[in-house]
C-alpha positions in Angstrom: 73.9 98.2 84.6 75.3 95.3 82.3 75.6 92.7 85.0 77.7 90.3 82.8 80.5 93.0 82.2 80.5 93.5 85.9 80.6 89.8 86.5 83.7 89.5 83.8 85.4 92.4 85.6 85.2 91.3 89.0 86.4 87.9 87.6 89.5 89.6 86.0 90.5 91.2 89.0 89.6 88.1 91.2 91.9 86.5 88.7 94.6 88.5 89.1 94.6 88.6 92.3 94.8 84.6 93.0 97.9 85.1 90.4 99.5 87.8 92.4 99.2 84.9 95.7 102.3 82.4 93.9 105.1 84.4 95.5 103.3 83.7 99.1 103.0 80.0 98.7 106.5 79.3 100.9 105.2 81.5 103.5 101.6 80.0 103.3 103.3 75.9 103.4 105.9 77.6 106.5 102.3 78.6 108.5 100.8 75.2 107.6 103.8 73.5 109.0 103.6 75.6 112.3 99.9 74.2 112.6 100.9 70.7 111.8 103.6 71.0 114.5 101.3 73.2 117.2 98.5 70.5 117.1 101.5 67.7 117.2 102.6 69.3 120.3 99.1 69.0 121.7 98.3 73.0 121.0 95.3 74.7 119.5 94.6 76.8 116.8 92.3 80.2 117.8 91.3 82.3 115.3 89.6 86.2 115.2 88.5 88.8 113.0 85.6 91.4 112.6 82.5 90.7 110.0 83.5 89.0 106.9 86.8 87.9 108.9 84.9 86.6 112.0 83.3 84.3 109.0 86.5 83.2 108.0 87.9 82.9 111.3 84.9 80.3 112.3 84.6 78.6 108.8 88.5 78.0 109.3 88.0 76.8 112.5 84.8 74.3 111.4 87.4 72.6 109.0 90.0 72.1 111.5 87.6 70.6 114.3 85.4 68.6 111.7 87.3 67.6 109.5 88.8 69.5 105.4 88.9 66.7 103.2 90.2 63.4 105.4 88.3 61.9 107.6 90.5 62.1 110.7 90.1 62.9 114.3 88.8 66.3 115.6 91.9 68.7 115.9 91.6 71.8 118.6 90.4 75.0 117.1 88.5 77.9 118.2 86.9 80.7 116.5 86.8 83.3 119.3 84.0 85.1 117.3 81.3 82.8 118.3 80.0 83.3 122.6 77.8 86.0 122.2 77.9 86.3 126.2 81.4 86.9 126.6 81.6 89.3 123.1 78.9 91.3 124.6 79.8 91.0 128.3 83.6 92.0 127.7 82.2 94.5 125.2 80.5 96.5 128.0 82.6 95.6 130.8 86.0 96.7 129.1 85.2 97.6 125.7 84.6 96.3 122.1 89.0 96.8 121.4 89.1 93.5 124.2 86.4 91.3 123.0 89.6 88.9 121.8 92.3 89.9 124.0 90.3 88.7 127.1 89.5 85.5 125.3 93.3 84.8 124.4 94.3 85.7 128.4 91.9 82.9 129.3 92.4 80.5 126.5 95.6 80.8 125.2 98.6 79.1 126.0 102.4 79.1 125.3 101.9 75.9 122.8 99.0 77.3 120.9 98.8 79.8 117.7 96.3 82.9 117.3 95.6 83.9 113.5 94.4 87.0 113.5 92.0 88.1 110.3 92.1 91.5 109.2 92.0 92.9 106.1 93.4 96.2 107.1 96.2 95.0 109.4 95.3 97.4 111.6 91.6 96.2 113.7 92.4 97.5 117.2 90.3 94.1 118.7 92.5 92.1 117.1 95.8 93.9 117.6 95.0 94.0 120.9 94.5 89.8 120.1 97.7 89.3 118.8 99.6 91.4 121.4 98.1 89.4 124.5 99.0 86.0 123.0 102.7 87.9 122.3 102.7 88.2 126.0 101.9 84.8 126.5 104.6 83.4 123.9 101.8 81.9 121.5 102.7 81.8 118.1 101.0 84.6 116.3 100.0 84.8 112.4 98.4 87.6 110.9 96.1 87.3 107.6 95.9 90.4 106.4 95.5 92.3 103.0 96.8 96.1 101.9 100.2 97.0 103.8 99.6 94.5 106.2 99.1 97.4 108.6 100.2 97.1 111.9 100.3 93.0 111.9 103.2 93.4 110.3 105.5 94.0 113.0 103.3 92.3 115.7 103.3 88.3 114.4 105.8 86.2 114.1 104.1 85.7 110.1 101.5 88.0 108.2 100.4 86.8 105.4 99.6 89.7 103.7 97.6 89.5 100.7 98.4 92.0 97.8 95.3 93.5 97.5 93.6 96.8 99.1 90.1 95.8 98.1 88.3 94.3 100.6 86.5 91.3 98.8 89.8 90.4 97.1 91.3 89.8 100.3 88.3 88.0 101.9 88.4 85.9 98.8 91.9 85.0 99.4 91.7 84.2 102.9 89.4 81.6 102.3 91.5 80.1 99.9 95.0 80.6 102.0 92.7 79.0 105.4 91.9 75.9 102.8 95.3 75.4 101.8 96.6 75.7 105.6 94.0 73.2 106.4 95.1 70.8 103.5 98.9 71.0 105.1 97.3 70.5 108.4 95.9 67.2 107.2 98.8 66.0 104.8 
């Protein structure tokens, strides 16, 4: 295999990709003003996604506690990937589809917003996620890739990245967490 024709491929369609993102940027600054104002309001942000999402979902969630590029006060944030007691105990006490849900019923709140990370649209553990903090009148925001999948008609925003290959869309939800995170702080 010629690794540096690989390596100039993937970088053309990585390319591509990030040039395909301009027409989300008013959506993308819309989201980063509803974290401004949730936080402002005294909400949090939580955050949940499977594997390379449940990554994201914590690394997103690092730069809103710690701190993206100003130093600034902690802002609330959780990652609701990260108590391996409670994934695994509501894992075998209602099922691996509630792992998030359950989390949301106890943590969410009216004031706060749930991103949900999925590059299908369609994970049922965080559908189930974004349905529970529905109920609960949270703010809900998908980050999702493909069709957007079933996200689309559950949040009140999907972000939905126009890509069906997985690493694309993992590459841009990095980027699109770093720019909400640079709103947050402006």
């Amino acid at each position: 295999m010629n690794h540096i024709e690989y390596l100039k491929g993937e970088h053309a369609a990585h390319m591509a990709m990030f040039q395909a993102l301009e027409p989300l940027f008013p959506l993308i600054s819309d989201v980063g003003n509803l974290l401004r104002d949730c936080i402002q309001r005294g909400g949090k942000v939580l955050l949940c996604g499977n594997g390379g999402s449940a990554a994201d979902s914590q690394h997103i969630a690092a730069e809103i506690v710690g701190r993206y590029k100003k130093e600034r006060r902690g802002l609330p944030s959780i990652a609701l990937t990260t108590d391996t007691s409670i994934l695994t105990s509501v894992g075998n006490d209602y099922g691996y589809d509630y792992i998030f849900a359950r989390q949301v019923e106890a943590l969410c709140r009216p004031e706060d917003i749930l991103i949900g990370l999925t590059t299908s649209g369609n994970s049922a553990n965080v559908v189930r996620a974004i349905e529970a903090a529905n109920e609960i009148g949270a703010t809900t925001i998908g980050m999702t890739g493909g069709t957007g999948g079933k996200l689309n008609t559950l949040c009140k925003h999907n972000i939905v990245v126009p890509s069906s290959v997985t690493a694309r869309i993992q590459e841009a939800h990095i980027f699109i967490g770093h720019s909400l995170c640079e709103i947050l702080e402006s």
